[in-house]
OpenMM code with the backbone's topology and positions (N, CA, C; nanometers):
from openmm import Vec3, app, unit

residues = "UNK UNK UNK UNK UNK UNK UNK UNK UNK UNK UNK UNK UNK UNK UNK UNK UNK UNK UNK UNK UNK UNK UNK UNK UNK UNK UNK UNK UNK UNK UNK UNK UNK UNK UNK UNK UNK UNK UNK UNK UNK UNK UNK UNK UNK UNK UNK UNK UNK UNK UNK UNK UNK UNK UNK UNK UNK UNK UNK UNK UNK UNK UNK UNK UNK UNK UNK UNK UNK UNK UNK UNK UNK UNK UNK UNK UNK".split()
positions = [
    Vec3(0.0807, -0.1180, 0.0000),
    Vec3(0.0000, 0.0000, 0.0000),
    Vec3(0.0858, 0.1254, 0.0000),
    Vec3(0.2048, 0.1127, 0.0161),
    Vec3(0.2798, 0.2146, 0.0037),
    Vec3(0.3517, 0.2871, 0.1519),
    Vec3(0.4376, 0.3953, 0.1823),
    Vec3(0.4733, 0.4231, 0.2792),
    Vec3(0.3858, 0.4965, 0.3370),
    Vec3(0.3858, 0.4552, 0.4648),
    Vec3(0.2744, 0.4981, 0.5843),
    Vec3(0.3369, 0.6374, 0.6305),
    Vec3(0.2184, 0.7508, 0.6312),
    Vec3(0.2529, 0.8690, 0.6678),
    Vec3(0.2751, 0.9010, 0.8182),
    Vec3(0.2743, 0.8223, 0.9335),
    Vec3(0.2462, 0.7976, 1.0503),
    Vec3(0.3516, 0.7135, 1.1740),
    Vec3(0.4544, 0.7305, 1.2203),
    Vec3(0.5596, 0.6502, 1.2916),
    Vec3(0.4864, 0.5057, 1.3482),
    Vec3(0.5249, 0.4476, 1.3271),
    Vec3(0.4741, 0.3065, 1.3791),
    Vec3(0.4869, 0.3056, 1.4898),
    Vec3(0.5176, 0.3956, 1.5844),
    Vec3(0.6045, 0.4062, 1.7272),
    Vec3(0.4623, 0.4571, 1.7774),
    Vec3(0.4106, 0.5484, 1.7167),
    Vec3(0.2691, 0.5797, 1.7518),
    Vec3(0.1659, 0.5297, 1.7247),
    Vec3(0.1680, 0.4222, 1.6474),
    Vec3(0.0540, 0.3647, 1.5707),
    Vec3(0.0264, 0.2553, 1.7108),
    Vec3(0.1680, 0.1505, 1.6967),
    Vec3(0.1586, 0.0269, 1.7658),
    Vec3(0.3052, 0.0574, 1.8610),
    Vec3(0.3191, 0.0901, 1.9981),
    Vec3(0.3863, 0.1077, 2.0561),
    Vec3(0.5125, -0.0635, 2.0891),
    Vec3(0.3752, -0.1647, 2.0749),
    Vec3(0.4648, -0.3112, 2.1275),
    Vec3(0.5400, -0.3248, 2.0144),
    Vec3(0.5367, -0.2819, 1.9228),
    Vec3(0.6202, -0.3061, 1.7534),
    Vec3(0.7244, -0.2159, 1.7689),
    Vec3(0.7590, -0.0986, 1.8312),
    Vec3(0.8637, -0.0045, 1.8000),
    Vec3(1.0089, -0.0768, 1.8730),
    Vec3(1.0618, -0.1786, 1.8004),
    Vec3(1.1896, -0.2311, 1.8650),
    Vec3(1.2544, -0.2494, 1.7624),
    Vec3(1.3950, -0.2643, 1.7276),
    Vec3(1.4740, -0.2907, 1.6202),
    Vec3(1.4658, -0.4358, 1.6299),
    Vec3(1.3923, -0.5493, 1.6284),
    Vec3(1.4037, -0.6656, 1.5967),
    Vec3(1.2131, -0.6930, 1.5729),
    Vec3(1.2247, -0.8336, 1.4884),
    Vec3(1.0903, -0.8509, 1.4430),
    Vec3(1.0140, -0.9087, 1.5662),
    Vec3(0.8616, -0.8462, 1.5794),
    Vec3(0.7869, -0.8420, 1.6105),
    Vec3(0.6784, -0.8974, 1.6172),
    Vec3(0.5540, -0.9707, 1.6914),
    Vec3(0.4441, -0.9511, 1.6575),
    Vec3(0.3282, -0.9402, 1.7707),
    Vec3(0.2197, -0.9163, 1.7250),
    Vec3(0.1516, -0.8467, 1.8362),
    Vec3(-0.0297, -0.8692, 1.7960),
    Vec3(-0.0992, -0.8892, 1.9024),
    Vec3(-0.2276, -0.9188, 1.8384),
    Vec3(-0.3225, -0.7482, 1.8605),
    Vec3(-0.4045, -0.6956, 1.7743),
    Vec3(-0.4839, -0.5624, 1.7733),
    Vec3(-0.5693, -0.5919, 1.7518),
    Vec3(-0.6916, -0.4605, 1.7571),
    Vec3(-0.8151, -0.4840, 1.6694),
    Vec3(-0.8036, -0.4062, 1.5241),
    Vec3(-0.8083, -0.4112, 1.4263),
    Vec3(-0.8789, -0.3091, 1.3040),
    Vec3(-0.9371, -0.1584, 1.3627),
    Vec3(-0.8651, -0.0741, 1.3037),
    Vec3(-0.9452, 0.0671, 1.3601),
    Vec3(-0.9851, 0.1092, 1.2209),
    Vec3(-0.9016, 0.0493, 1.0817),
    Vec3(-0.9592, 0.1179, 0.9638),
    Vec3(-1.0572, 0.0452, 0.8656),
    Vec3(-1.0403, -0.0870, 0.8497),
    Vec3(-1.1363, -0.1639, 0.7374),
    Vec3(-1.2372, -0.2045, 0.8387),
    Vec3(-1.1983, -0.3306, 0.8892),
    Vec3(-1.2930, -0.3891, 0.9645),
    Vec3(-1.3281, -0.4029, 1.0993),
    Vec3(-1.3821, -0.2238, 1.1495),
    Vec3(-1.3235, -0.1948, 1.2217),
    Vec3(-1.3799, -0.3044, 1.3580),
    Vec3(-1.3043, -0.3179, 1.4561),
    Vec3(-1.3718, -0.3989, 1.6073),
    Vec3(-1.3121, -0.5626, 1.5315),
    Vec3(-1.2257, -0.5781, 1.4109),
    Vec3(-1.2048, -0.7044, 1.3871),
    Vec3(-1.0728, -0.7373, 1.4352),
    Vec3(-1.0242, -0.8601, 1.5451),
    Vec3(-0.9178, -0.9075, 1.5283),
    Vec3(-0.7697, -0.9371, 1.4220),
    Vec3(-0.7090, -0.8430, 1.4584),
    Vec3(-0.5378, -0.8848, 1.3609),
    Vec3(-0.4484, -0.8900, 1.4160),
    Vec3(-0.3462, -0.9732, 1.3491),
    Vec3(-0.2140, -1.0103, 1.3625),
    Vec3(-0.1503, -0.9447, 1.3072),
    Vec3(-0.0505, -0.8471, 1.3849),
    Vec3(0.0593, -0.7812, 1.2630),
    Vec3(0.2055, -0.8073, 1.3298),
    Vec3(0.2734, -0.8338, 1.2424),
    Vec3(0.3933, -0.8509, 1.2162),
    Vec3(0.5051, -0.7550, 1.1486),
    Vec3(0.5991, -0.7001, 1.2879),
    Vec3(0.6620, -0.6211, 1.2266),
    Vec3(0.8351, -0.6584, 1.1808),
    Vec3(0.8684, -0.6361, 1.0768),
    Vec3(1.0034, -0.6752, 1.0158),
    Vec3(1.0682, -0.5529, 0.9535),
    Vec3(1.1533, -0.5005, 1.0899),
    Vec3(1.2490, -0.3972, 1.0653),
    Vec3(1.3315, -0.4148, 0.9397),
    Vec3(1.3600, -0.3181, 0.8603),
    Vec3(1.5006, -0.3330, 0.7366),
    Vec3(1.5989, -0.2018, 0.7734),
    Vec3(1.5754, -0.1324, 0.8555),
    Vec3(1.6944, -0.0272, 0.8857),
    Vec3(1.7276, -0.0673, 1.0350),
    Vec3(1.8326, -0.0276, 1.1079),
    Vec3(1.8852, -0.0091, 1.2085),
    Vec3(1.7939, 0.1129, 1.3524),
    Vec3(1.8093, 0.1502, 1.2407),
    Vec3(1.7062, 0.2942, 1.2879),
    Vec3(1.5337, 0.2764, 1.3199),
    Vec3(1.5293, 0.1354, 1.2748),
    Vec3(1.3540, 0.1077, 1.2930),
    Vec3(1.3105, 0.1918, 1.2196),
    Vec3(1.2703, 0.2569, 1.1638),
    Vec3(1.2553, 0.3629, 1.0354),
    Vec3(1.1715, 0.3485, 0.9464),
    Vec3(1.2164, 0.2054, 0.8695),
    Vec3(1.1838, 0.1301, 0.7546),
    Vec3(1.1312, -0.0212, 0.8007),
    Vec3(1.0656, -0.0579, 0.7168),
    Vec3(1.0209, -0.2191, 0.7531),
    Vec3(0.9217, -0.2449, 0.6734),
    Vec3(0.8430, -0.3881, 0.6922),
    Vec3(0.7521, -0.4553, 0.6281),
    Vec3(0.6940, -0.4763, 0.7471),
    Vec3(0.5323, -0.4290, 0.7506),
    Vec3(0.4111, -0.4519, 0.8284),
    Vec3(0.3242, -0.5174, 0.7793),
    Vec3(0.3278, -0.6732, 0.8339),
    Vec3(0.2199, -0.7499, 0.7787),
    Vec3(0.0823, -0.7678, 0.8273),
    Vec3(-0.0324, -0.7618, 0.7985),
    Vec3(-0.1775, -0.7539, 0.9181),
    Vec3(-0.2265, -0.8846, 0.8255),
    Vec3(-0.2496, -0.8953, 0.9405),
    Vec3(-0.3651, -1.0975, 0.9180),
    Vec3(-0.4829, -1.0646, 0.9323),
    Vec3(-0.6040, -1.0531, 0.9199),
    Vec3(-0.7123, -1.0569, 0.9628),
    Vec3(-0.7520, -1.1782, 1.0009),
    Vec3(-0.7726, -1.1853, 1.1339),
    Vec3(-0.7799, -1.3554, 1.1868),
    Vec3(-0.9169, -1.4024, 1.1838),
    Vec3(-0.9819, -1.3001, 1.1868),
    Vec3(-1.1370, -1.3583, 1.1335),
    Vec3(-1.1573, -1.3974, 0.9997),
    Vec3(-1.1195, -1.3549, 0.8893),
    Vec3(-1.1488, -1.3349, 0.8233),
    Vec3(-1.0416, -1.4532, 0.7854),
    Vec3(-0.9225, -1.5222, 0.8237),
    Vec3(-0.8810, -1.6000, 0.7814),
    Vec3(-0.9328, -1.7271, 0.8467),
    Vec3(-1.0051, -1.7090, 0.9527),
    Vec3(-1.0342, -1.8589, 1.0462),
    Vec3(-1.2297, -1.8993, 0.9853),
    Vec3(-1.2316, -1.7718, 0.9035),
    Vec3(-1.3776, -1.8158, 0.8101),
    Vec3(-1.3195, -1.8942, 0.7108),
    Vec3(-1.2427, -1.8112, 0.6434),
    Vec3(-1.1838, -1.8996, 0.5207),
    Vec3(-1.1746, -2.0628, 0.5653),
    Vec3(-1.0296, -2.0531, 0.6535),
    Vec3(-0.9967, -2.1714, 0.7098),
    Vec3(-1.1212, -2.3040, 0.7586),
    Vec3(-1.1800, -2.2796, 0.7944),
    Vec3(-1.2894, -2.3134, 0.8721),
    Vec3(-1.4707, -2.3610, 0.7901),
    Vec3(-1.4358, -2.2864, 0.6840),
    Vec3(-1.5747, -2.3021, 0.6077),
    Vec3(-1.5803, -2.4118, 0.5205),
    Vec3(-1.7044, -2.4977, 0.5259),
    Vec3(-1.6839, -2.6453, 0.4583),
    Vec3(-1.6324, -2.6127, 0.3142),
    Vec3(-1.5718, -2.7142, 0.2770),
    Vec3(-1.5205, -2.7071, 0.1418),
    Vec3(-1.6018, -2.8128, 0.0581),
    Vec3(-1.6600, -2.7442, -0.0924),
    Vec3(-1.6968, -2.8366, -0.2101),
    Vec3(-1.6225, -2.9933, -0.1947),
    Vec3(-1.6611, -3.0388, -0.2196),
    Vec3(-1.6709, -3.1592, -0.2506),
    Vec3(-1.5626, -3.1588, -0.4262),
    Vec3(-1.4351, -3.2323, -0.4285),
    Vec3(-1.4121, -3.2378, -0.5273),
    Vec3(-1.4881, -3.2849, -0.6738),
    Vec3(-1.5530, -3.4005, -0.6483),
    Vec3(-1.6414, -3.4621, -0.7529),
    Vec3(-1.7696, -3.4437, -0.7099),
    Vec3(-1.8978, -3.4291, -0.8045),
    Vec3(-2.0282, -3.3887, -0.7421),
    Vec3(-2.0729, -3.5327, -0.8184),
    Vec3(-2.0489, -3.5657, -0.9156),
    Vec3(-2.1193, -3.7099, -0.9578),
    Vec3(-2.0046, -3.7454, -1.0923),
    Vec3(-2.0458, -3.8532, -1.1254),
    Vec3(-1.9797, -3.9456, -1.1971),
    Vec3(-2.0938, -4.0742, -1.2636),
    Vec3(-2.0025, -4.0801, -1.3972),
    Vec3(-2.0789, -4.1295, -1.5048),
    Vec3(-1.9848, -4.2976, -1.5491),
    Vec3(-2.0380, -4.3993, -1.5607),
    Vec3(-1.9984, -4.5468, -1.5919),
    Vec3(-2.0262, -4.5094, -1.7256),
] * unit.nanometer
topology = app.Topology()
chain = topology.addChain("A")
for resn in residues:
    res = topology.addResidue(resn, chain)
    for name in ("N", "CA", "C"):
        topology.addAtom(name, app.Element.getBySymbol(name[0]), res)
């Protein structure tokens, strides 16, 4: 999504460390009141720079969790 206009130091205080991170939140912008996982992975020294990953854990434990099709529905002799 591009670089965040906002210090991560203020966003998510348990993330502001020079080593990777992770930490459980709620959503304050899409979905909001929804459970996530974010994961933070410093690339400068300075904590500065990095890759912020967000899970939506609902939204992955529906996925995960929801019956799946049936590979074959019928078959012909």
């Amino acid at each position: 999504m591009g670089p965040a206009p906002s210090p991560l130091a203020r966003l998510t205080p348990d993330l502001a460390f020079n080593s990777q991170r992770m930490t459980l939140a709620t959503d304050e912008y899409l979905l909001k009141g929804s459970p996530i996982l974010l994961l933070w992975t410093p690339k400068s020294l300075d904590n500065r720079s990095g890759i912020l990953q967000v899970i939506n854990i609902e939204m992955m434990s529906n996925y995960l969790l929801e019956p799946q099709l049936p590979w074959v529905e019928a078959r012909c002799l």
